[in-house]
N, CA, C and O atoms as a printed pandas DataFrame, in Angstrom:
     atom_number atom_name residue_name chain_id  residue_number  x_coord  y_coord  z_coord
0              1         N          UNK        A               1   59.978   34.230  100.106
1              2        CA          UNK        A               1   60.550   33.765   98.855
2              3         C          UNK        A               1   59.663   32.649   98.280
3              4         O          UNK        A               1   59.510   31.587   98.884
4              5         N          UNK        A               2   59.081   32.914   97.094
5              6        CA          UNK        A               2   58.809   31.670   96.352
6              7         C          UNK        A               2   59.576   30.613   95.925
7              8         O          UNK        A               2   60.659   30.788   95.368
8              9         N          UNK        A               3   58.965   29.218   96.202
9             10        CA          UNK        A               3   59.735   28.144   95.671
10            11         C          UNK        A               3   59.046   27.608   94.497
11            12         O          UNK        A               3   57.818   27.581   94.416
12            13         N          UNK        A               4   59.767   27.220   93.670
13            14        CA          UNK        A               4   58.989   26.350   92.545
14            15         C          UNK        A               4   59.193   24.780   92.785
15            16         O          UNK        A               4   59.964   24.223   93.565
16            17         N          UNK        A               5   58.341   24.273   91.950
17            18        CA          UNK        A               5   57.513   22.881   92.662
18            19         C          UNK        A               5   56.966   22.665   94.017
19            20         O          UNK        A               5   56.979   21.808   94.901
20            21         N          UNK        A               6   56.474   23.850   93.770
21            22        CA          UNK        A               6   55.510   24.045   95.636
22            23         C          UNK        A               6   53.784   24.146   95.787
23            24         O          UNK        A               6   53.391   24.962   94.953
24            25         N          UNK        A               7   53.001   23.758   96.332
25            26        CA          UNK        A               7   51.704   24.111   95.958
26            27         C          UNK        A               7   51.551   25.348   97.166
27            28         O          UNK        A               7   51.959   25.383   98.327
28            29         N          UNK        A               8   51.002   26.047   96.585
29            30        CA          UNK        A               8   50.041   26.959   97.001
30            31         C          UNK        A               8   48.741   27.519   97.104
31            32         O          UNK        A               8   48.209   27.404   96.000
32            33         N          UNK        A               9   47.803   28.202   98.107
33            34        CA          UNK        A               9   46.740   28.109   98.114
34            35         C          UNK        A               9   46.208   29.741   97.994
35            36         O          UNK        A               9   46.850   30.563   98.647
36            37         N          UNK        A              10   45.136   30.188   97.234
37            38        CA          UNK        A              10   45.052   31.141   96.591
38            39         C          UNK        A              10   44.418   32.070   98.248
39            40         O          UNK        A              10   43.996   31.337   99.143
40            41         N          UNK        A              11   44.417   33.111   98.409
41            42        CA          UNK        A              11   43.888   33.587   99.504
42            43         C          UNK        A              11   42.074   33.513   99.502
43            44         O          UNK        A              11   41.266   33.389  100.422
44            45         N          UNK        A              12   41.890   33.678   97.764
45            46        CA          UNK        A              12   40.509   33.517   98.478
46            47         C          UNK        A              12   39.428   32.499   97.682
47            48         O          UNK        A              12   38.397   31.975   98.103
48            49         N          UNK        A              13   39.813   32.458   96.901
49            50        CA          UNK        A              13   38.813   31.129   96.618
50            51         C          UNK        A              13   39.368   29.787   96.605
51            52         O          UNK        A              13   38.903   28.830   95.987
52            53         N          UNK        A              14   41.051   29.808   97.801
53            54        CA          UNK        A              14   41.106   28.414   98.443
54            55         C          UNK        A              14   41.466   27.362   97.815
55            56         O          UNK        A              14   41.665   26.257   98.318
56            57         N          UNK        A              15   41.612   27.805   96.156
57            58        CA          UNK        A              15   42.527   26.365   95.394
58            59         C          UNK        A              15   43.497   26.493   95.558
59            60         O          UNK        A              15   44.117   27.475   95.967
60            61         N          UNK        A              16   43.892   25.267   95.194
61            62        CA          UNK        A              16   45.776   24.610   94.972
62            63         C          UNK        A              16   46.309   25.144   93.559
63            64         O          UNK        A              16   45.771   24.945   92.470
64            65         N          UNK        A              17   47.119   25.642   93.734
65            66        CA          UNK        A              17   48.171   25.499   92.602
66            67         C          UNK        A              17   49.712   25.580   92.893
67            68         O          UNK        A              17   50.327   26.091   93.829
68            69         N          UNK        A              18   50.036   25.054   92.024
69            70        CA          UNK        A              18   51.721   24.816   91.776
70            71         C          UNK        A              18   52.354   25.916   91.002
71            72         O          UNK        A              18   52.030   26.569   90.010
72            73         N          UNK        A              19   53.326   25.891   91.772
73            74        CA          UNK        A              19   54.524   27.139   90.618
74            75         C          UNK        A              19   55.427   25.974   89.957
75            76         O          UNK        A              19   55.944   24.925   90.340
76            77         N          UNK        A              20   55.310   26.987   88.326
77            78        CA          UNK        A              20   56.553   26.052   87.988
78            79         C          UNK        A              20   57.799   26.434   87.408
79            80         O          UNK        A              20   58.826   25.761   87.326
80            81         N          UNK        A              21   57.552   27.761   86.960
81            82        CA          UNK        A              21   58.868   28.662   86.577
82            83         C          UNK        A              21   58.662   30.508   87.429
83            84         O          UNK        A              21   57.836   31.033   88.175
84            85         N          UNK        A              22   60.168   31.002   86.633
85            86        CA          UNK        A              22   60.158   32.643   86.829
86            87         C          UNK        A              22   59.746   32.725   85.598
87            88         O          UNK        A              22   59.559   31.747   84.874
88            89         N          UNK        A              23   59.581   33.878   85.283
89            90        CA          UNK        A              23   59.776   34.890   84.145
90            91         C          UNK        A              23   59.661   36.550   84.218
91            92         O          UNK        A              23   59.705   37.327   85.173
92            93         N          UNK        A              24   59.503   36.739   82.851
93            94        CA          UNK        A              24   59.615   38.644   83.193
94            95         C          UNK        A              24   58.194   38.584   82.131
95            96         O          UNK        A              24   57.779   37.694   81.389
96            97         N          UNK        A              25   57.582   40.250   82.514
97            98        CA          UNK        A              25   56.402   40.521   82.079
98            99         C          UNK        A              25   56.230   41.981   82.474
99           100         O          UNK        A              25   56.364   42.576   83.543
100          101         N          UNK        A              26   55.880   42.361   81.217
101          102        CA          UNK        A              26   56.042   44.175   80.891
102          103         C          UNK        A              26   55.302   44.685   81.657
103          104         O          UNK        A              26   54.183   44.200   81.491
104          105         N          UNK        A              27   55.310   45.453   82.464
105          106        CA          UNK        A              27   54.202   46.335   83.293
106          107         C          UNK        A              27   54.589   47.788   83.658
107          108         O          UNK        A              27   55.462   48.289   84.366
108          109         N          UNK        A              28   53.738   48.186   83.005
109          110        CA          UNK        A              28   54.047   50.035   82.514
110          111         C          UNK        A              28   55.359   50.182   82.133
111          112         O          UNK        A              28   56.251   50.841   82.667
112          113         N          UNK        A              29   55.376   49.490   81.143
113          114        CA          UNK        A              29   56.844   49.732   80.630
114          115         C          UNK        A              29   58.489   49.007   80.624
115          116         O          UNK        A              29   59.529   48.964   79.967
116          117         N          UNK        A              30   57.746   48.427   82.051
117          118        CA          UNK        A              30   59.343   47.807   82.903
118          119         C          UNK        A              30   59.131   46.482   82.953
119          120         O          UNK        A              30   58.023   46.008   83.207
120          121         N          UNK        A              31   60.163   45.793   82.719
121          122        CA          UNK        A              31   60.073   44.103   82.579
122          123         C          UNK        A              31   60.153   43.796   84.506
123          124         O          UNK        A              31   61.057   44.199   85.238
124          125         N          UNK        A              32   59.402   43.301   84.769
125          126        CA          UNK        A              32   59.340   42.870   86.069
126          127         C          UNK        A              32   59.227   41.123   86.307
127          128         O          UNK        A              32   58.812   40.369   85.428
128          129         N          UNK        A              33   59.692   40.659   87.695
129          130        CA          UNK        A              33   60.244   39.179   87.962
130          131         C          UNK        A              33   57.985   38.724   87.974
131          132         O          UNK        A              33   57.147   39.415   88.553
132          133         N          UNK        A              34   57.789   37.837   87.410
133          134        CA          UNK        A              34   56.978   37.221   87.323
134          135         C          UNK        A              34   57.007   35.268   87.650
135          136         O          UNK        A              34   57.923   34.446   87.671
136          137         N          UNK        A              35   55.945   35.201   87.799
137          138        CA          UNK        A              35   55.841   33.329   88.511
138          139         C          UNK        A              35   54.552   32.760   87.272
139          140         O          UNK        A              35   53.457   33.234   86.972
140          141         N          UNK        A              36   55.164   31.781   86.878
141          142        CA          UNK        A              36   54.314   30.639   86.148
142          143         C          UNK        A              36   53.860   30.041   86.910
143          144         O          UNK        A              36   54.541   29.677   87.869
144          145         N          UNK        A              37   52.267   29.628   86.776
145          146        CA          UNK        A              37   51.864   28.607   87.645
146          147         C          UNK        A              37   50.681   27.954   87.450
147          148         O          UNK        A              37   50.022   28.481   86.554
148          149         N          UNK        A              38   50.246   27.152   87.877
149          150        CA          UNK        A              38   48.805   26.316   87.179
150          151         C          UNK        A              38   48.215   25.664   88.205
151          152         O          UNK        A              38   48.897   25.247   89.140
152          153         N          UNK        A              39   46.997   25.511   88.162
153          154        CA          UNK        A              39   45.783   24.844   89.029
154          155         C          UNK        A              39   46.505   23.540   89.274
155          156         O          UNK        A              39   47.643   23.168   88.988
156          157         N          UNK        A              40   45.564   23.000   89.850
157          158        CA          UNK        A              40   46.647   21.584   90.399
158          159         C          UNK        A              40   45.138   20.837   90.010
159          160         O          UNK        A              40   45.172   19.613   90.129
160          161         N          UNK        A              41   43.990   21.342   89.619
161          162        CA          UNK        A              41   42.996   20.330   88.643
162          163         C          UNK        A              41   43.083   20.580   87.277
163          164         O          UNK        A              41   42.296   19.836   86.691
164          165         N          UNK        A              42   43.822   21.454   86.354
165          166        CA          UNK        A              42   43.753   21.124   85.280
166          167         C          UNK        A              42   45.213   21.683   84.637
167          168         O          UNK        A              42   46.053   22.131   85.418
168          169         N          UNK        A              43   45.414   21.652   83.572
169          170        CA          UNK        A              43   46.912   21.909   83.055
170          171         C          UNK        A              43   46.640   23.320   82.415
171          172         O          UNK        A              43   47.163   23.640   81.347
172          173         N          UNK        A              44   45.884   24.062   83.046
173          174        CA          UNK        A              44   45.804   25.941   82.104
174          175         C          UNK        A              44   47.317   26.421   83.071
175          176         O          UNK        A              44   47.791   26.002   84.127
176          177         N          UNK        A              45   47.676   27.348   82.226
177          178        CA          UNK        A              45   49.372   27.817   82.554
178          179         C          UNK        A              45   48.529   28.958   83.099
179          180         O          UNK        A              45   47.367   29.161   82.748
180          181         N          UNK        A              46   49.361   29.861   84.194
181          182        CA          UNK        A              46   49.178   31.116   84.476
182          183         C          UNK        A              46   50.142   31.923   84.681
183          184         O          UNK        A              46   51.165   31.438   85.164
184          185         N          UNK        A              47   50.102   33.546   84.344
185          186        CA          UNK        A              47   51.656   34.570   85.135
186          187         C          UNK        A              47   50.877   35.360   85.721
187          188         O          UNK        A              47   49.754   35.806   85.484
188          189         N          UNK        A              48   51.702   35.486   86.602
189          190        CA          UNK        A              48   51.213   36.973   88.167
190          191         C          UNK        A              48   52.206   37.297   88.021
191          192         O          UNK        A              48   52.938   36.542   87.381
192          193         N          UNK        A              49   52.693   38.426   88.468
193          194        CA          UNK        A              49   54.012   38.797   89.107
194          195         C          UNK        A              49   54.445   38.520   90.137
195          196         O          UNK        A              49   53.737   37.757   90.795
196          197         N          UNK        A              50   55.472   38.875   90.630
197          198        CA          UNK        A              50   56.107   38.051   91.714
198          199         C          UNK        A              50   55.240   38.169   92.955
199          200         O          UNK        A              50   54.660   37.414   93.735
200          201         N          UNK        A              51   55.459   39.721   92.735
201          202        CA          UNK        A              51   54.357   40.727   94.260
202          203         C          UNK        A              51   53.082   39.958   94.285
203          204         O          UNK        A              51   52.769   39.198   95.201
204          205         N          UNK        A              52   52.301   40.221   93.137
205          206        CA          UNK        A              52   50.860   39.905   93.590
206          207         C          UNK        A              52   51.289   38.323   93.801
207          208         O          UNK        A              52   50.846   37.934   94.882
208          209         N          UNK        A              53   51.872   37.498   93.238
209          210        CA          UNK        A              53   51.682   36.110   93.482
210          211         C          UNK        A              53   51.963   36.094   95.249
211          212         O          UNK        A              53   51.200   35.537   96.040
212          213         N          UNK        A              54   53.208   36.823   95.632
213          214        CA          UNK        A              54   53.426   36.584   97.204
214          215         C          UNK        A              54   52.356   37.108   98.091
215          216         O          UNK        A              54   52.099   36.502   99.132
216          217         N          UNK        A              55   51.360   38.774   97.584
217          218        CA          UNK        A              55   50.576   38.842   98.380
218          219         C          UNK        A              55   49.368   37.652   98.258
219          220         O          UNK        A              55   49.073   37.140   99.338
220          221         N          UNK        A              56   48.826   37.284   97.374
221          222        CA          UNK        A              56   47.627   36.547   97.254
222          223         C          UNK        A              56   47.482   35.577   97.476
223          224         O          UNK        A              56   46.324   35.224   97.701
224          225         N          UNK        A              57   48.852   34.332   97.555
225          226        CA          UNK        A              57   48.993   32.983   97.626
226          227         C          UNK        A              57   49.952   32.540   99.049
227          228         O          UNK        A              57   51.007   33.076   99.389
228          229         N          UNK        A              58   49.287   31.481   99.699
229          230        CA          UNK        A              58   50.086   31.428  100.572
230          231         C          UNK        A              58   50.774   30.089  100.568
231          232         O          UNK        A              58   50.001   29.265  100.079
232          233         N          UNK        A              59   51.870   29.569  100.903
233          234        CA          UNK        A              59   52.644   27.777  101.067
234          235         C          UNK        A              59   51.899   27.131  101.922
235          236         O          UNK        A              59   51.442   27.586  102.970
236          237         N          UNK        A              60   51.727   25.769  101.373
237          238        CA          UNK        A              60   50.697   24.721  101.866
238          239         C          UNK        A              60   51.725   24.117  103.065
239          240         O          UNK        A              60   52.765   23.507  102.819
240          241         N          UNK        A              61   51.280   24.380  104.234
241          242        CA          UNK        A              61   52.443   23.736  105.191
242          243         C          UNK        A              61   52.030   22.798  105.999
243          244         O          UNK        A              61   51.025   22.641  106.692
244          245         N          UNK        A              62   53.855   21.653  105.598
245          246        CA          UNK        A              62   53.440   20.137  105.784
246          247         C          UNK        A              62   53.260   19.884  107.243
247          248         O          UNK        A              62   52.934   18.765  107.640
């Protein structure tokens, strides 16, 4: 499960970023659960979907 206000680290080029919302985002047709999220060096917004965000990113553990 994703948490928001969490950093995460990308699988492969190893940056930080933070989630900061859900949303939905059309893909072939079908509105699917999507994650907002942004670098943790600059303020660019990003959406993945839920899936790819859970396969690609993993929780920074304290």
């Amino acid at each position: 499960m994703i948490e928001l206000n969490t950093t995460y680290i990308h699988y492969k080029n190893k940056e930080s970023y933070t989630t900061l919302n859900f949303c939905k985002i059309q893909e072939n047709n079908s509105w699917i659960k999507a994650v907002i999220y942004k670098p943790n060096n600059c303020e660019e917004l990003f959406v993945r979907s839920y899936k790819e965000f859970e396969e690609k990113f993993s929780k920074i553990k304290n």
